[in-house]
FIMARVEX-990240 format. One record per residue (C-alpha): residue number from 0; residue in one letter; z negated, x, y negated. Coordinates in pm, whole numbers. Layout:
BEGIN
{NUM 'A' {Z X Y}}
...
REM end
This chain:
BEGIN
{0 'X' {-7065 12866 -8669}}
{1 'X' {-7068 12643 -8340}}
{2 'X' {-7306 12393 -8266}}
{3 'X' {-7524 12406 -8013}}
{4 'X' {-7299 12143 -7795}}
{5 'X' {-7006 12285 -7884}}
{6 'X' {-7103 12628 -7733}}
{7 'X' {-7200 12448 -7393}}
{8 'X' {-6893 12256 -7419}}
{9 'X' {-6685 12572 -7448}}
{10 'X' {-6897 12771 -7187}}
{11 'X' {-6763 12488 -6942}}
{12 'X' {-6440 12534 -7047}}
{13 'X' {-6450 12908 -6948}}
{14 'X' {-6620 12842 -6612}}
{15 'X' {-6421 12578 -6506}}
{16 'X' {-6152 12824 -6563}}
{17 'X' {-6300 13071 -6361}}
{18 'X' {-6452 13305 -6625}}
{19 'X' {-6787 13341 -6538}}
{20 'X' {-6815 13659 -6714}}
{21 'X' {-6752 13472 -7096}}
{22 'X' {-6930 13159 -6941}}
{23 'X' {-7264 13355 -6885}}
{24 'X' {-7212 13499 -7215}}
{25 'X' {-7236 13199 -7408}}
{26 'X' {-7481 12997 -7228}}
{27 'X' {-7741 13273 -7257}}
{28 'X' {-7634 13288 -7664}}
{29 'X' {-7777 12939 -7624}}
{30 'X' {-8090 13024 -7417}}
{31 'X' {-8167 13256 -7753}}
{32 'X' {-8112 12959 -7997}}
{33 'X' {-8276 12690 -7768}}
{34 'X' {-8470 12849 -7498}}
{35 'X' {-8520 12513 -7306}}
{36 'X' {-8181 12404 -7298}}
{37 'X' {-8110 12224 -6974}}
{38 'X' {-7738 12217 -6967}}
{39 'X' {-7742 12611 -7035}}
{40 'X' {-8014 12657 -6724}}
{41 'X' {-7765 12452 -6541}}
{42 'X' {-7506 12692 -6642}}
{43 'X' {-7646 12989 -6568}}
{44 'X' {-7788 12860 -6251}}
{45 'X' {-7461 12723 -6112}}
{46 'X' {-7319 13093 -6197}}
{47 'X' {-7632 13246 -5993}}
{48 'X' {-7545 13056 -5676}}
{49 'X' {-7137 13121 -5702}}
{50 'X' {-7251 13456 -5648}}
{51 'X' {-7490 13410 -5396}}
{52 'X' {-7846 13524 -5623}}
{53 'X' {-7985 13176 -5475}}
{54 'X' {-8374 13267 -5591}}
{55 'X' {-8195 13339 -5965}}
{56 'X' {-8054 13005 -5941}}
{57 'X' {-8366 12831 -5817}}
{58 'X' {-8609 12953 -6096}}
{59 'X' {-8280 12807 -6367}}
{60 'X' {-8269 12467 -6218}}
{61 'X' {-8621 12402 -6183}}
{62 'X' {-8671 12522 -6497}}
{63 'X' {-8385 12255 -6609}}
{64 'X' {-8587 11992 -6416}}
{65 'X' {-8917 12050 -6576}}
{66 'X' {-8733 12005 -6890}}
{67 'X' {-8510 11692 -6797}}
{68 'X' {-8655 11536 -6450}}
{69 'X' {-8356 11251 -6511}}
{70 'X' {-8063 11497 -6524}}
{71 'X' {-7893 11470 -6177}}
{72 'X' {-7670 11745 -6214}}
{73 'X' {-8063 11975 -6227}}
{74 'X' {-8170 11802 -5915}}
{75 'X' {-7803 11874 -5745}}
{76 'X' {-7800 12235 -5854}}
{77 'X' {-8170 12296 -5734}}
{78 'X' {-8094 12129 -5393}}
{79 'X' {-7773 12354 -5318}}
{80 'X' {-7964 12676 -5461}}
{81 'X' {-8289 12562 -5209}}
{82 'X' {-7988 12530 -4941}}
{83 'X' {-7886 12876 -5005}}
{84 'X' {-8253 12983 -4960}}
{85 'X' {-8259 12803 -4616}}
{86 'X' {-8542 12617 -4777}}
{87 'X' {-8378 12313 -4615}}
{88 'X' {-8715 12083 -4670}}
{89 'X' {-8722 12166 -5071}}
{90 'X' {-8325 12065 -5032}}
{91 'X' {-8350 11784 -4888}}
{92 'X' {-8609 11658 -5146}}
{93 'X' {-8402 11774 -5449}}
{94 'X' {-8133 11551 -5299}}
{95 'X' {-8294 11256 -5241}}
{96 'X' {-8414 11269 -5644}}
{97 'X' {-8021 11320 -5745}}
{98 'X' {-7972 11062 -5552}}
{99 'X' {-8240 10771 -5668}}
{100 'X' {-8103 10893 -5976}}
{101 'X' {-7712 10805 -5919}}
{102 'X' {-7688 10684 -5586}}
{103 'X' {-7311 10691 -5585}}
{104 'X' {-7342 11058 -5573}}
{105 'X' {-7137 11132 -5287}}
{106 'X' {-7129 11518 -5282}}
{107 'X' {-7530 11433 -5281}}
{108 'X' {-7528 11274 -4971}}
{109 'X' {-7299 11547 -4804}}
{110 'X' {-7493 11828 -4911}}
{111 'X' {-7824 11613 -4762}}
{112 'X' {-7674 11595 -4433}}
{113 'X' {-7600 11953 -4396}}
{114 'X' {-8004 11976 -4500}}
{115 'X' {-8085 11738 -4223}}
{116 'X' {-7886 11915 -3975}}
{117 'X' {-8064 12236 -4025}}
{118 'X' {-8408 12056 -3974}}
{119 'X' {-8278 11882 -3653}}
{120 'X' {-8271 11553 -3783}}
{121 'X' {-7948 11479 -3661}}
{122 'X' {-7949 11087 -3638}}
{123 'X' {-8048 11080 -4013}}
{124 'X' {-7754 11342 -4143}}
{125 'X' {-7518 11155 -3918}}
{126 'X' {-7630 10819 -4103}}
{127 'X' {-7640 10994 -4434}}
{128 'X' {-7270 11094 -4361}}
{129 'X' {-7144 10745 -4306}}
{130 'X' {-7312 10631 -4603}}
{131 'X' {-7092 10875 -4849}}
{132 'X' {-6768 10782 -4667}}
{133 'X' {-6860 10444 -4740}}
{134 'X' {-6885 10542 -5085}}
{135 'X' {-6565 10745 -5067}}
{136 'X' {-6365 10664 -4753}}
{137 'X' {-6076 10945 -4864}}
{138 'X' {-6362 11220 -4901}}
{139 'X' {-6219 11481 -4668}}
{140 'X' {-6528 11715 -4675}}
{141 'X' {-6717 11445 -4593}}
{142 'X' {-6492 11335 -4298}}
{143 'X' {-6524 11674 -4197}}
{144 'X' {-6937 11688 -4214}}
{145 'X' {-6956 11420 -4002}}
{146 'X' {-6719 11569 -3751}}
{147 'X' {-6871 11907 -3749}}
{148 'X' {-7140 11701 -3700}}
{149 'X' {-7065 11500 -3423}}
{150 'X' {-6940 11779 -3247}}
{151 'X' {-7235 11992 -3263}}
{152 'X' {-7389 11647 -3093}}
{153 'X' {-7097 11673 -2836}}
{154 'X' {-6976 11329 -2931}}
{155 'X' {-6657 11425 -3096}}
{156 'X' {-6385 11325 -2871}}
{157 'X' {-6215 11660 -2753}}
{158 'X' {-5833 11529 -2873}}
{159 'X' {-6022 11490 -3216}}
{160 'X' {-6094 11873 -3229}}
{161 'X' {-5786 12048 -3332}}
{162 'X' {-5741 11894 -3658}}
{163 'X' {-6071 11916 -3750}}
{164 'X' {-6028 12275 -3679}}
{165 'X' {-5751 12258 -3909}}
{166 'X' {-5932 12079 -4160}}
{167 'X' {-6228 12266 -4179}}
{168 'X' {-5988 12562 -4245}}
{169 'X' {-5857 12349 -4507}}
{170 'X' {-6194 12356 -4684}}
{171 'X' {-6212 12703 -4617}}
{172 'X' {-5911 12824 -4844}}
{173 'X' {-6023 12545 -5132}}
{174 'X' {-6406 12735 -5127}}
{175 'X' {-6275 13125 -5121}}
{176 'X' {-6035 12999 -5370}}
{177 'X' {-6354 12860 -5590}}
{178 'X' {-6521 13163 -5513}}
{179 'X' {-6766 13061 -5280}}
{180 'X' {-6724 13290 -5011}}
{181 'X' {-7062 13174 -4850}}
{182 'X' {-6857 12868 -4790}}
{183 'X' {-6533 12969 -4701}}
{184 'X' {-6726 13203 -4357}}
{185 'X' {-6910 12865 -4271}}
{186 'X' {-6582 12672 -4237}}
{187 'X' {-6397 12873 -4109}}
{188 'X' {-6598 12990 -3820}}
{189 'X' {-6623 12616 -3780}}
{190 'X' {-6294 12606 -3744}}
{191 'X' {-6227 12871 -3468}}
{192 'X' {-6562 12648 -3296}}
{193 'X' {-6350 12366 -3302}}
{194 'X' {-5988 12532 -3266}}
{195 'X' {-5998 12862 -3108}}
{196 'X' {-5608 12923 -3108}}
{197 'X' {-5625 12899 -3475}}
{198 'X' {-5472 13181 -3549}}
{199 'X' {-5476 13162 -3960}}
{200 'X' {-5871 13074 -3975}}
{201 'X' {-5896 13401 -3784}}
{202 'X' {-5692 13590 -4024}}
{203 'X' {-5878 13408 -4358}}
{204 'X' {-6242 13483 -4188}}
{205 'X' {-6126 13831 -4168}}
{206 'X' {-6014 13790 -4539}}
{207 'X' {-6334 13621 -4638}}
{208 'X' {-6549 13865 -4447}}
{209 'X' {-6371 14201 -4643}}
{210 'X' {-6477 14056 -4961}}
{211 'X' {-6868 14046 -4827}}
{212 'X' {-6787 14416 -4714}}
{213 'X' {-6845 14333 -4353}}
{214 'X' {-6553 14534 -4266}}
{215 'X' {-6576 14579 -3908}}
{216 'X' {-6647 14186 -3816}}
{217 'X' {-6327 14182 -4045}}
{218 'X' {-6102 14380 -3847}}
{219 'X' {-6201 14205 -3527}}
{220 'X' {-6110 13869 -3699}}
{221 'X' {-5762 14020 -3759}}
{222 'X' {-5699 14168 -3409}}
{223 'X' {-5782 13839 -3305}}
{224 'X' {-5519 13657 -3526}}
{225 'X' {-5317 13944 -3420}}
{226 'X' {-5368 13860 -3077}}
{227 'X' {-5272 13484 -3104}}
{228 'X' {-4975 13548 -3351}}
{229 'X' {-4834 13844 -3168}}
{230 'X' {-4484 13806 -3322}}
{231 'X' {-4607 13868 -3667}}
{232 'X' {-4493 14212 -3781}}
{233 'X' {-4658 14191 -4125}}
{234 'X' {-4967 14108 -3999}}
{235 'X' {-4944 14397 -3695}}
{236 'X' {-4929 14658 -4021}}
{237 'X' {-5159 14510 -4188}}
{238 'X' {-5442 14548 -3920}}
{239 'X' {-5293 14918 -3870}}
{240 'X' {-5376 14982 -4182}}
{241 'X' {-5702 14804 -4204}}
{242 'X' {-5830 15018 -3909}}
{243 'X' {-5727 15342 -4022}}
{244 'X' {-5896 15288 -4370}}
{245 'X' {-6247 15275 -4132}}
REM end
């Protein structure tokens, strides 16, 4: 029979791997072994927020806290499933303890800036976003925070814009290919902000949008990268299609 580690270890295997379904099997066989066990609330609360039950994942990672107030990775997870929540105050404060606890934490300090933002503190997530490129000068997501950032301030240059645009559609693909669809809308909408002749983050919104089942904002995403990629055949059957099907 496994041990107790070995059963986490192999849970992370399987979600790492992208199967949450065998993942969320085995970290609850823990929970019924060791009821407290914070890497297993961790588990099951990173598998809540993937799909988007953000007061499911709230009640695992503070349980996981309450249990182990030093694990960072509790902290983290309870300041991204507060984000989800919009309860950007609670986030902010989850990230500042992951962060006096390993202050190299870079995706930390991203995640805190996006938390600032929403409170209008806009100085302090701009600072907060040059601290983690300090830390990690080839962080792209960070790069593009502070963009998005500036721009929302109007103080990103405009020749700056299009490949930010193109970068934040980057992102985009990388989080709907993770499975965080939640993500994926955010950047690319951020994307068409920055770059609105971007004809592919049109087409992936409308892609990311079908699997929330908001069909109709779909379909207007791909007449739109219809519209700016007129040439494309496949895509001109595609949206055919699409629109019959309503």
């Amino acid at each position: 029979m496994a041990t107790i580690s070995e059963a986490l270890a192999l849970a992370t295997q399987y979600y790492r791997a992208n199967r949450v379904v065998r993942a969320e099997q085995l970290y609850r066989k823990v929970l019924t072994v060791a009821p407290q066990e914070p890497e297993a609330l961790c588990g099951l609360g990173a598998i809540a927020q993937q799909a988007g039950k953000y007061d499911s994942a709230s009640t695992l990672f503070g349980a996981a806290v309450r249990v182990r107030p030093e694990s960072v990775k509790a902290w983290f997870g309870l300041g991204n499933a507060h984000q989800g929540r919009s309860r950007f105050a609670d986030a902010t404060a989850a990230y500042e303890r992951a962060i006096a606890l390993a202050p190299n934490l870079v995706a930390a300090y991203n995640n805190l800036g996006y938390a600032l933002e929403q409170q209008g503190e806009w100085e302090r997530a701009i600072a907060t976003y040059r601290k983690a490129l300090e830390l990690q000068p080839d962080s792209l997501e960070v790069e593009v925070s502070l963009a998005n950032a500036l721009y929302a301030r109007q103080e990103l240059p405009p020749e700056r814009q299009e490949r930010y645009g193109i970068a934040n559609a980057e992102l985009g693909q990388a989080c709907q290919k993770a499975g965080n669809i939640t993500g994926a809308i955010a950047y690319y909408q951020q994307a068409i902000a920055l770059n609105p002749t971007l004809a592919p983050a049109y087409y992936q919104l409308g892609e990311a949008l079908n699997a929330r089942g908001r069909f109709a904002e779909a379909l207007e995403c791909y007449q739109q990268a219809l519209e700016l990629d007129g040439d494309n055949t496949e895509l001109a059957d595609w949206v055919t299609i699409y629109q019959s099907l309503l």
